[in-house]
C-alpha positions in Angstrom: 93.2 130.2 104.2 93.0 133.9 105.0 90.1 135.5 104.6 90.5 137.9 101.5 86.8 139.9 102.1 86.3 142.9 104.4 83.1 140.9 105.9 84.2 138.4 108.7 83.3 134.3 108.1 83.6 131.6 110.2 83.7 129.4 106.7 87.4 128.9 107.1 87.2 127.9 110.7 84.8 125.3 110.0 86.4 124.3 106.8 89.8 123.8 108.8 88.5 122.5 112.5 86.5 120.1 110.7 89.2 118.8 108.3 89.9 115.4 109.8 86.5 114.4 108.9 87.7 115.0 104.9 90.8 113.0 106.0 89.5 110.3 107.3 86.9 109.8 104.6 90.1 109.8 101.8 92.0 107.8 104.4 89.6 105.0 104.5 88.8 105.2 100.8 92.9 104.4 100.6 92.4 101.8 103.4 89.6 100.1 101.5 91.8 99.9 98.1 89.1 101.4 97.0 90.8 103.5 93.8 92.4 100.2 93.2 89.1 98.0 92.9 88.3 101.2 90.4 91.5 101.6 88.3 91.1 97.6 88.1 87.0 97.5 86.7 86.6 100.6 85.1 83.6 101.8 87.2 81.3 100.3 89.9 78.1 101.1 91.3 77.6 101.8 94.9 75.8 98.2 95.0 78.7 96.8 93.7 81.1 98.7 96.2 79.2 97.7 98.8 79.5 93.8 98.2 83.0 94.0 97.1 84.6 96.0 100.2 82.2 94.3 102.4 80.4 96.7 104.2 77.6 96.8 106.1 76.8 99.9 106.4 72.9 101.5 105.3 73.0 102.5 101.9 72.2 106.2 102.4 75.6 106.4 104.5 77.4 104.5 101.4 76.2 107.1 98.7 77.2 109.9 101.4 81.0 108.5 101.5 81.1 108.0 98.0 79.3 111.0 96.9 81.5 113.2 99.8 85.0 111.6 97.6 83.4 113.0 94.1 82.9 116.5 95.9 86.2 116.4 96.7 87.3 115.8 92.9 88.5 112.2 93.9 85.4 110.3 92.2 84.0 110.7 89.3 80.3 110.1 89.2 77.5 109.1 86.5 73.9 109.1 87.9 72.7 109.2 91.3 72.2 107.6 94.4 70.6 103.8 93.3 71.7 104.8 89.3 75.0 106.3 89.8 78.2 104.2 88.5 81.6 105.8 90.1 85.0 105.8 89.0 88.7 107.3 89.6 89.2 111.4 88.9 92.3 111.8 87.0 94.6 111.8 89.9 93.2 108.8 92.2 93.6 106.9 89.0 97.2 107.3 88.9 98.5 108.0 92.3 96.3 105.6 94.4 95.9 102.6 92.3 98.4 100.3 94.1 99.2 98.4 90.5 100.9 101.7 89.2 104.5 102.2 89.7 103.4 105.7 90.8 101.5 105.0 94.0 101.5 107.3 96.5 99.1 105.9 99.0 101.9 104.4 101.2 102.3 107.7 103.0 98.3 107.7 103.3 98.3 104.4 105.0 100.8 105.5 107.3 98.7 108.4 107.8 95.6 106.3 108.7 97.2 103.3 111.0 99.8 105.3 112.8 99.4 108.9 112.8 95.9 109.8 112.5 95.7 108.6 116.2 99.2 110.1 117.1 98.2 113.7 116.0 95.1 113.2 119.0 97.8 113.4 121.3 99.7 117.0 119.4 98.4 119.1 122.7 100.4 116.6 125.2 103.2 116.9 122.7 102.8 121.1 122.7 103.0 121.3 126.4 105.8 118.1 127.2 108.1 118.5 124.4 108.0 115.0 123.9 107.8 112.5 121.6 103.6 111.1 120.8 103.9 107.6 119.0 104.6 104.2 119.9 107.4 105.6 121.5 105.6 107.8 124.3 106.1 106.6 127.8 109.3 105.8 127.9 109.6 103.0 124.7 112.4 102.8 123.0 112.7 105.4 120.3 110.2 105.1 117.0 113.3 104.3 114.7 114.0 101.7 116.7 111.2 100.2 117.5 110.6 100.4 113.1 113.6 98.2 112.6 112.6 95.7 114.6 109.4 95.0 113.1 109.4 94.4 109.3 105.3 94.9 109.0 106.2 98.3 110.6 109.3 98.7 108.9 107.4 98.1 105.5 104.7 100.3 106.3 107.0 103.6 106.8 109.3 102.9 104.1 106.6 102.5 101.7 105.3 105.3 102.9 108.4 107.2 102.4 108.7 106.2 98.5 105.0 107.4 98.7 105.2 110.8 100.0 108.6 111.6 97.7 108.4 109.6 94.8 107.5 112.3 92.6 110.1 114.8 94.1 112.9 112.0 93.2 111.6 111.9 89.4 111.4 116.0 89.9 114.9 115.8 91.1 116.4 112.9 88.5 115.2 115.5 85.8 115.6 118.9 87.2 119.3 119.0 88.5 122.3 119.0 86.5 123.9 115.4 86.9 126.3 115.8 83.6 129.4 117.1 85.5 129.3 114.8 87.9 129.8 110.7 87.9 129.0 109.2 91.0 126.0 109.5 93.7 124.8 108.5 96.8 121.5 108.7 99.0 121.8 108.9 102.1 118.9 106.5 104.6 118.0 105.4 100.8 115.5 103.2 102.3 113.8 101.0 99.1 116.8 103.0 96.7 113.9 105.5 95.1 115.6 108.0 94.4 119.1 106.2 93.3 117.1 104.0 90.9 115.4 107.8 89.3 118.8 109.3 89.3 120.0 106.3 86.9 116.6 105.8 85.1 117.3 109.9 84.0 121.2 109.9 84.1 123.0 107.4 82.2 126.2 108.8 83.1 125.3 108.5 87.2 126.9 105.4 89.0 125.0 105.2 91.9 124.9 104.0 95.7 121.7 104.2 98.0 123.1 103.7 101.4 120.9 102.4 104.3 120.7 99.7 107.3 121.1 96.4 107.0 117.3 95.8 107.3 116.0 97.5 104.2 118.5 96.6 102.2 116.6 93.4 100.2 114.0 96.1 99.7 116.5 98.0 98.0 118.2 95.1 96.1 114.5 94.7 94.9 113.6 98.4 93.5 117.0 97.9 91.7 115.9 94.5 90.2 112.6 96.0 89.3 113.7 99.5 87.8 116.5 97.2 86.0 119.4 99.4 86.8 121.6 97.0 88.4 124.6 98.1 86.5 123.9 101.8 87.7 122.7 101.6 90.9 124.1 99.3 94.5 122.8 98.6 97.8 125.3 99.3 100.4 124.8 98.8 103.9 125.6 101.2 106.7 124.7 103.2 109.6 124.9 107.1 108.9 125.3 108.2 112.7 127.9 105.2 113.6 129.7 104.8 109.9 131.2 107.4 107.5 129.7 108.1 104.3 131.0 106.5 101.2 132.9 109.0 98.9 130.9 110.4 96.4 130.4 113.3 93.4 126.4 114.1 94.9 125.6 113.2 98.2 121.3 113.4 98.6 119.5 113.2 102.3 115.5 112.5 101.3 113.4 113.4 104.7 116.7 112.5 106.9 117.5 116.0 108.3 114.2 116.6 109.3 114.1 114.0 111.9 117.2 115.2 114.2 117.9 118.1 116.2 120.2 121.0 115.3 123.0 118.7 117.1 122.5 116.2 114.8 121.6 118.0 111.6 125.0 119.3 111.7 126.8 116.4 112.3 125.3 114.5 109.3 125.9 117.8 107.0 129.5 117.4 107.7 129.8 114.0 107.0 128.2 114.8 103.8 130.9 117.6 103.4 134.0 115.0 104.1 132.5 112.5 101.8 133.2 115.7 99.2 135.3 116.2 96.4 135.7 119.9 96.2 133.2 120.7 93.4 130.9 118.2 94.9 127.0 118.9 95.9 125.2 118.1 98.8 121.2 117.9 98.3 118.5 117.8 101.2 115.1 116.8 100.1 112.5 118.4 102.1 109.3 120.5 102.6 111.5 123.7 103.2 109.5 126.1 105.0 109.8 130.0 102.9 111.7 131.9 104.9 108.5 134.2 106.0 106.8 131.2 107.2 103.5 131.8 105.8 103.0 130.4 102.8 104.4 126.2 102.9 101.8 125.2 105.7 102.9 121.5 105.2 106.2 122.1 105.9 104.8 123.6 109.5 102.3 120.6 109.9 105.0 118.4 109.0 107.7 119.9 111.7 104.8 119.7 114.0 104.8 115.8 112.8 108.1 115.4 113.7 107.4 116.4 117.4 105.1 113.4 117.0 107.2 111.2 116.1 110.7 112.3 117.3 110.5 114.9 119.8 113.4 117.4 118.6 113.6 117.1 114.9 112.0 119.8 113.3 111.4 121.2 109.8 113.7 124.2 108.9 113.8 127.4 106.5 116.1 127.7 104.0 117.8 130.8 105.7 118.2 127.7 108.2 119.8 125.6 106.0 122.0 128.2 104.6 123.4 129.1 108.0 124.9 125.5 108.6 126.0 124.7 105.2 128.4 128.2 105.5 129.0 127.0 109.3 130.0 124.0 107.9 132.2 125.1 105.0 130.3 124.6 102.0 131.0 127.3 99.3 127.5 128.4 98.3 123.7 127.2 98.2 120.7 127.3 96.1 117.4 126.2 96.3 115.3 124.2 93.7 111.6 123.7 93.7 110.7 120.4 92.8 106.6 119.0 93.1 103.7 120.7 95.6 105.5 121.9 98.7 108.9 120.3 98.5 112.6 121.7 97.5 116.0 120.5 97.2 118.2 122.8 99.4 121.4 122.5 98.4 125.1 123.3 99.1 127.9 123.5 96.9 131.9 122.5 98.4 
């Protein structure tokens, strides 16, 4: 967002400081099911939305939502104002129609019931140090409070399959599985990424390893993805048990929530569960060691201030530093979709 001329602009200013506004009018749209309504009758006109989402808003305000989603490349539009008939862009058609296998909006929802009103609270967090959810005020910790509420509970893991779904396909794909047999995913929540590692590897036996609460979520991704004899729920608690043994051992957005403390202590129980040869993968928006250019991975350290108080978002020079403090052999780093990589360590 630098400015690149020699004449100074406040356009980038604006375009940033006014950015919820943008975000909130996707938001809602997601909210609304709007892209679903659209993927499901081809196109609509802004009559139609109206009755259909119910809303009672003028009609000048309706054509400025709907028109301010097709500037944005998330509508696409025939006609205008009283003529126009809208339907999805390329993207929203796939990614936010909540009939596709490839919905992302769960991360989205999150977004707009939980966070969107956390983040008001980001200065508090900046000057406390502490945690800005449902947690705030002494509560009991967000993770917590998440398993003891299956509506919440739902919400954040569909949001997780959401925000990483495509980095689990990138991943099933991308990484060398063929000299190894078995895997496991560590917090493997509704078994994603287990169920792409089998879908893409036929020679992958595989274990997605989570608490008790998710694990019928779990049992049903397998069911539906129809790689029951590849993939099993197993039930466990990564801080109390140790990890079942295994060739590849994956964390997806697990590191990310601790503190250094903790990021360590779940790195080595990666390690033990081990053979020598074995791998070690953490899925994450890894900042670039510069810390310039992967803005979301910034934002979403600053998220986890929100929501945790200590976990953080790290570099890969980070990473790197506790995988040799730990004992692995060697590391690389893979790219996978928009700003996420797999950082990963060799034993």
């Amino acid at each position: 967002m630098e400015n690149q001329t020699n004449q100074p602009s406040p356009a980038s200013i604006m375009q940033i400081g006014s950015g919820f506004w943008a975000s909130k009018i996707l938001l809602s749209a997601v909210k609304f099911e709007l892209f679903t309504h659209l993927a499901k009758e081809g196109s609509l006109s802004a009559k139609e939305i109206k009755s259909l989402l119910k809303l009672n808003c003028t009609d000048r305000h309706l054509f400025d939502f709907l028109d301010a989603l097709f500037s944005f490349g998330f509508l696409k539009r025939d006609g205008l104002l009283e003529t126009a008939k809208y339907s999805n862009s390329l993207d929203t058609e796939l990614f936010l129609d909540k009939a596709k296998t490839t919905y992302v909006g769960g991360m989205l929802e999150m977004m707009n019931d939980r966070l969107y009103g956390f983040w008001g609270n980001l200065e508090d967090g900046l000057k406390t140090g502490l945690v800005q959810n449902e947690s705030k005020n002494g509560n009991e910790p967000i993770f917590v409070n998440l398993y003891k509420d299956p509506e919440l509970l739902k919400g954040f893991v569909n949001a997780m399959t959401g925000i990483q779904i495509g980095n689990f396909m990138a991943l099933a794909q991308k990484f060398d599985f063929s000299k190894h047999k078995t895997f496991l995913d560590v917090g493997g929540s509704a078994g994603i990424l287990s169920t792409m590692v089998a879908k893409h590897n036929s020679n992958m036996s595989c274990t997605t390893f989570d608490l008790p609460a998710v694990e019928a979520m779990a049992k049903e991704t397998i069911q539906k993805f129809e790689v029951s004899n590849q993939v099993k729920a197993v039930s466990g608690d990564f801080f109390a048990d140790s990890f079942p043994k295994a060739d590849v051992v994956t964390m997806g957005n697990i590191l990310h929530d601790w503190n250094e403390e903790n990021k360590l202590m779940l790195m080595q129980k990666a390690y033990d569960a081990l053979p020598d040869g074995g791998v070690f993968i953490a899925i994450e928006s890894v900042i670039d060691n510069e810390r310039k250019q992967n803005s979301f991975g910034l934002m979403m350290s600053l998220n986890m201030l929100i929501e945790t108080g200590d976990g953080f978002d790290y570099t890969f020079d980070d990473f790197n530093k506790w995988a040799t403090q730990i004992g692995f052999k060697s590391t690389s780093l893979l790219a996978l979709t928009g700003p996420t990589s797999a950082a990963i360590a060799y034993k």
